[in-house]
N, C-alpha and C positions, 0 to 999 in steps of 0.2 A: 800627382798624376792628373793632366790636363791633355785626354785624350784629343778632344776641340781645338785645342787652342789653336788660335790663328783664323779661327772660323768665325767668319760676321753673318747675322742672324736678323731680318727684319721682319718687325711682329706688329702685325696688325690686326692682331687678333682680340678681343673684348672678352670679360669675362670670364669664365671656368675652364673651358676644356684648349682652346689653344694657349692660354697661359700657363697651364697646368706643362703642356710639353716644352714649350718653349723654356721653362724653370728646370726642365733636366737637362736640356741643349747648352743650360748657363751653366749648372751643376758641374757639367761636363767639360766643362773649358771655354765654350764659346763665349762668343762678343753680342746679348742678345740687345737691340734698341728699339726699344716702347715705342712705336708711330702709333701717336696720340693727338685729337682734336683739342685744340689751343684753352676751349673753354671751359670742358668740364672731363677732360681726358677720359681713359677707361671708366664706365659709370659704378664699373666694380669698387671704386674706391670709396661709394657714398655709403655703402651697404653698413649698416651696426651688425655686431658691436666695433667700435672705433678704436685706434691705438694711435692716439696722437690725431692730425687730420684725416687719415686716411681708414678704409677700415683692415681689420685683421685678418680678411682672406686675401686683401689686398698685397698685404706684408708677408703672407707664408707662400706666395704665389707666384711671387712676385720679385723676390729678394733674387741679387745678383745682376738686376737690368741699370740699363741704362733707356730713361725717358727722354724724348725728343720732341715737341710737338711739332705739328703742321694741320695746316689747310690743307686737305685732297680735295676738297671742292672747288679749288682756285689756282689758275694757271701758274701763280708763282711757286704754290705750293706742291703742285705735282712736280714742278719742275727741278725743283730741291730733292724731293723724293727720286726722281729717276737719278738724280744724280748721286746720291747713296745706293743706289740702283748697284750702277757701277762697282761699287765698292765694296759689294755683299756675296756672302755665298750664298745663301735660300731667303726668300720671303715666307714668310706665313701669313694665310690670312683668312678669315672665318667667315667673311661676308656672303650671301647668298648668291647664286649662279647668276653671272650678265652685271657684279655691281661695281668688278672692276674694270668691266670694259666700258661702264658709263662714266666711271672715272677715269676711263683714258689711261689706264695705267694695268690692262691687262694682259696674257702672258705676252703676244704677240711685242707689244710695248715693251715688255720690261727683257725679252728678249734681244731688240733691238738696242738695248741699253747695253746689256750683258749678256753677250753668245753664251753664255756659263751657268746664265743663272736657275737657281731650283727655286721654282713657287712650289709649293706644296699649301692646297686649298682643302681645309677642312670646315664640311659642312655636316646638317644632319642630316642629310638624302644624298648627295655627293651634286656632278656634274649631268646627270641624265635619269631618264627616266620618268613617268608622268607626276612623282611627287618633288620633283628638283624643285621646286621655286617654294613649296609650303616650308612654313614658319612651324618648327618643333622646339621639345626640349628634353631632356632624358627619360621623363615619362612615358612620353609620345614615343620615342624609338624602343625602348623596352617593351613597350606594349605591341607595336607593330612584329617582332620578330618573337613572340610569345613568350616571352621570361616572364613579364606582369604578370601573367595567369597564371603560372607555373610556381611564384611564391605569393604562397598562404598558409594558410593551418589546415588543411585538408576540404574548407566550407565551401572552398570556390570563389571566392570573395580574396581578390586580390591583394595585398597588400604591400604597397608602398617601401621597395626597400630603401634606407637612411644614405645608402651612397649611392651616388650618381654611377650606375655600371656604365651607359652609354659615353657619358661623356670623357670616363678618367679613362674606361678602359679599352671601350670601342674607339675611342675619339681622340686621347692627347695621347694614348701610347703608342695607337697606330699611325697617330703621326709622326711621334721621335722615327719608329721602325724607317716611314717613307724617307724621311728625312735622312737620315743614315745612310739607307739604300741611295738615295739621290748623291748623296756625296761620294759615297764609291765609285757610282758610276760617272759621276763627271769626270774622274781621276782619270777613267778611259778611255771614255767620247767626248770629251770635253764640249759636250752639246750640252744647251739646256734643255731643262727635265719641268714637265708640270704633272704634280702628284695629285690627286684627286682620292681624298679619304671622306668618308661617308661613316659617320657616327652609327648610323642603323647597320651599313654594311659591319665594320668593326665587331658591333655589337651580335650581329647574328652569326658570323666567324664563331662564337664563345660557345657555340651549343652540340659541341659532336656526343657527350654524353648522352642529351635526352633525345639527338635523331636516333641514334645507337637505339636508346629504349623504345622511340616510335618504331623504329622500323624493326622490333624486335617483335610487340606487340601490338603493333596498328594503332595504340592510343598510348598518349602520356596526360597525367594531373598532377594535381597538387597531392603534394604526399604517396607517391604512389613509386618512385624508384628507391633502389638503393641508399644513392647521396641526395636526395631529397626530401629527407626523414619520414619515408614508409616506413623503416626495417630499424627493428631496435639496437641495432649494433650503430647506426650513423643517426643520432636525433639528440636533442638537448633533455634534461631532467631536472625538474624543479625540487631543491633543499629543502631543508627546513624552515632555515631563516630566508624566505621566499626568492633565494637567488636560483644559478644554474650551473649546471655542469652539460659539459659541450666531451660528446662521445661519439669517436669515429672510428672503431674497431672493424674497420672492413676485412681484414686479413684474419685469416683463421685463426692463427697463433696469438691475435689481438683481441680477439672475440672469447678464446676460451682462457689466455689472463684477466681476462675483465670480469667473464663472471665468476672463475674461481675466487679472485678478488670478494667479489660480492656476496660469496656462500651461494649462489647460483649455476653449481656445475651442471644442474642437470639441464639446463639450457643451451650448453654448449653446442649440442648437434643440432639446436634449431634456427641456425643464425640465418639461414635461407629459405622459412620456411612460408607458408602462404599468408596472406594479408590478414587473414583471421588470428591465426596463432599472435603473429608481430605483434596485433593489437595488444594481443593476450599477457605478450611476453614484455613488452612499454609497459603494462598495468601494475606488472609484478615489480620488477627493475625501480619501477616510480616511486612503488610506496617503500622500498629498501632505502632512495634514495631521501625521499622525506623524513629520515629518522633521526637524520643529522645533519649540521649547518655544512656549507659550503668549505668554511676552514676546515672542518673534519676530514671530509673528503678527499681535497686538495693534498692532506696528509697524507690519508689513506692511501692515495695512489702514486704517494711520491716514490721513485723508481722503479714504479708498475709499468711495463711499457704493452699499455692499455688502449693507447691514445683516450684518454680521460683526461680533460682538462677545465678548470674552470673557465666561464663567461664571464668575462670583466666587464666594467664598465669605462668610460672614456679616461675618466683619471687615471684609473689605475691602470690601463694602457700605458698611459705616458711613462707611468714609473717602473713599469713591468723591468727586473731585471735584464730578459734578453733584449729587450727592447733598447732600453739605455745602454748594452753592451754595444747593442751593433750602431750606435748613435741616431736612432731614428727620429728622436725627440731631443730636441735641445734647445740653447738659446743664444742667439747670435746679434748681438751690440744691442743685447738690452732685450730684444724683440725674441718669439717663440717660434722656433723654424724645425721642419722637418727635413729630415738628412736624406740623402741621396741611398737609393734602395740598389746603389751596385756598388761594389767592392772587390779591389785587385788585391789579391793575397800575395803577401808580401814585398806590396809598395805604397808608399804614401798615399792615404786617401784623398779622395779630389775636396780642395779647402772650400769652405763654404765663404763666398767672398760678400760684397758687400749687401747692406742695406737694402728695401726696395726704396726704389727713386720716388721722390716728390716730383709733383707733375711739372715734366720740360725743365725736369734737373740738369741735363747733359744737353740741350738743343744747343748753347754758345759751343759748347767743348766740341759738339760733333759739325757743327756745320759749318762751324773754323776749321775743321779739318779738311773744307771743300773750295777754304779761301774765302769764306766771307766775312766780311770786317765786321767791327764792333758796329762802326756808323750803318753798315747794312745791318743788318742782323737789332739793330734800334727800332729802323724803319720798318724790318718787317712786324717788330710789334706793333708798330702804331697802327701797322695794316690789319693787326688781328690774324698774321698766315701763320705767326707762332705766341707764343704766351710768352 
C-alpha cells in the first residue's frame, strides 16, 4: 500500500520537525529528496550518538530519502533547483520568513516554475505576526501557548517534558495534514497552494481540554484538572521497587474496578470529589500501591479493565508486546527504525524502503534525470554547487 506514490517531495528542511514529516510523506509512498548544502549537508547528521558517519537521529528520521546536494546561495545552484522545481509536487521547507525570497527561490519563483506547485513553509511563529522573524525551539513555543506551566508536580516550577510536543506534534504533523490537504486540492485547482504552518500555532490547537477547564473555572495549574493528575482516578503511583503505575480510570465503571481491585470500595463514590479529599484519596491508593513491586501489580490487574497500567521505561517500550505487534519498533538493513503509525486493515502495509542517504548519495541519479552529464555534473563539483 503506497498511497504517495507518484508523488515527488522537496525537502529543505534541517533538523527535527520538517524531517520528521517529510519521513511519513516517504513512509507513505512518496519520492522525498534531501536539498542539502554540498559541505556539511543537514547539520543533524553531526549530532552523537553516531551509527556509522552519520548520527542515529539522523538514520530513524531520515530513512527512505533520497539526498541531493546544492548551492542555493549560487546562481547555478538555484537554477538546478528550480529545475526539480518542475518536476515536484510540494516543497518543504523550515527557513524563517523573507529567506526564501532572498534566495530568489520564493513561492512567487517556484510558482512560476510550476503553476502546480505546494510549498508548504514550516516555521515556529508561521508567516505573520510581530514574532515571525524570532529564532525559537520547542521550549520556546510550549512555553508561549502555556503547556510549560501547566506540567509539573503541582510546585509550579515547570518542568521540561522529554518529547518535543511543538515540534513532532504542532510542527511535522501539522505539516503532513497541510500537505495532504495541498495535494487534494491541487487535484481540483490545479493552482499552486502556499501552506503556512506555525509550530506555536500547531501547538496551541492541542489545548481544548484546559480552555474547557479555564473557561469552566476562570483558572487552570498544574495539577489541578482531571487529566492532569489533580484527581486520583488519572495520576501515576509509585511501587515498591521504586517504579510506577500510570492510572487513568476516568469512567465510572473504571474507577470503581480499580478500587474494588484494590480493596478500596469505599472510595468508589468519591472519584469527583474536592481537591482535599483527592489528596486524601492519592495518599491512601499510594501506600496500597507501595506494598508491592510493579510485576505484582501489572499481574494484579491483568484483565482488570481498570485502565491501570505499568510506566515503562525506553527499553522496554521497544519490546512491549503491542508495540512489536503493530511494528513500531524494528530494524531495517541493519539500522533501528520506527514504523509507520497508520495501518490499512486488510492490505499490505506501506514497506519500509531504504536506508537514509549518505550526504549527496542521489545528486548524479537525480540531476541526470534533468539531463546533465557526467562531464557537467564533474564541474559542478569542482564549483562546490554540489559535493
Amino acid at each position: 500500500m503506497n498511497p504517495l506514490a507518484g508523488v515527488r517531495v522537496l525537502d529543505l528542511s534541517r533538523l527535527l520537525p520538517g524531517p520528521f514529516a517529510t519521513l511519513l510523506m516517504s513512509d507513505l509512498g512518496a519520492e522525498v529528496i534531501k536539498i542539502e548544502e554540498p559541505q556539511k549537508g543537514d547539520y543533524i547528521r553531526e549530532f552523537d550518538p553516531k551509527i556509522g558517519d552519520d548520527s542515529a537521529i539522523h538514520h530513524l528520521v531520515n530513512r527512505g530519502k533520497k539526498s541531493v546536494t546544492l548551492d542555493l546561495k549560487r546562481d547555478r545552484g538555484r537554477a538546478l533547483f528550480l529545475e526539480l522545481v518542475k518536476t515536484a509536487d510540494v516543497v518543504l521547507e523550515s527557513f524563517r520568513p523573507g529567506v526564501l525570497d532572498r534566495l530568489q527561490i520564493g513561492f512567487e519563483r517556484l510558482r512560476r516554475s510550476n503553476r502546480r506547485i505546494i510549498l508548504c513553509s514550516l516555521t515556529g511563529y508561521g508567516q505573520s505576526g510581530p514574532r515571525q522573524h524570532d529564532a525559537g525551539h520547542d521550549i520556546n513555543y510550549i512555553g508561549y501557548t502555556g503547556i510549560l506551566a501547566l506540567n509539573g508536580t503541582g510546585d509550579g516550577i515547570p518542568v521540561v517534558p522529554s518529547v518535543p510536543i511543538a515540534d513532532l506534534g504542532g510542527g511535522a504533523s501539522m505539516a503532513v495534514v497541510g500537505m495532504l490537504a495541498g495535494l487534494l486540492a491541487q487535484r481540483t485547482t490545479g493552482e499552486a497552494q502556499w501552506i503556512d504552518v506555525s509550530m506555536l500555532d500547531g501547538t496551541a490547537s492541542w489545548l481544548p481540554l484546559v480552555l474547557a477547564e479555564y473557561l469552566g473555572s476562570g483558572k487552570v495549574g498544574q495539577k489541578t484538572g482531571v487529566l492532569s493528575g489533580g484527581y486520583a482516578c488519572y495520576t501515576t503511583y509509585p511501587t515498591a521497587d521504586c517504579r510506577f503505575m500510570a492510572v487513568g480510570a476516568v469512567e465510572a465503571k473504571f474507577w470503581e474496578a480499580f478500587c474494588r481491585q484494590l480493596g478500596l470500595s469505599h472510595l468508589i463514590g468519591l472519584q469527583l470529589a474536592p481537591p482535599a479529599i483527592q489528596n486524601t484519596m492519592k495518599e491512601e491508593i499510594a501506600a496500597v500501591f507501595r506494598q508491592h513491586s510493579q510485576s505484582y501489580w501489572i499481574q494484579h490487574f491483568e484483565g482488570v479493565e481498570a485502565c491501570c497500567t505499568p510506566v515503562l521505561t525506553i527499553d522496554e517500550a521497544i519490546s512491549d508486546p503491542q508495540l512489536q505487534a503493530r511494528g513500531m519498533f524494528t530494524q531495517h538493513t541493519g539500522v533501528p527504525a520506527i514504523g509507520l503509525p497508520l495501518h490499512w486493515v486488510d492490505q499490505s502495509p506501506c514497506p519500509l524502503v531504504t536506508a537514509a542517504p549518505y550526504l549527496g548519495e542521489h545528486t548524479a541519479e537525480i540531476l541526470g534525470q534533468l539531463g546533465i552529464s557526467p562531464a557537467q555534473l564533474e564541474a559542478l563539483r569542482q564549483e562546490k554547487i554540489i559535493r
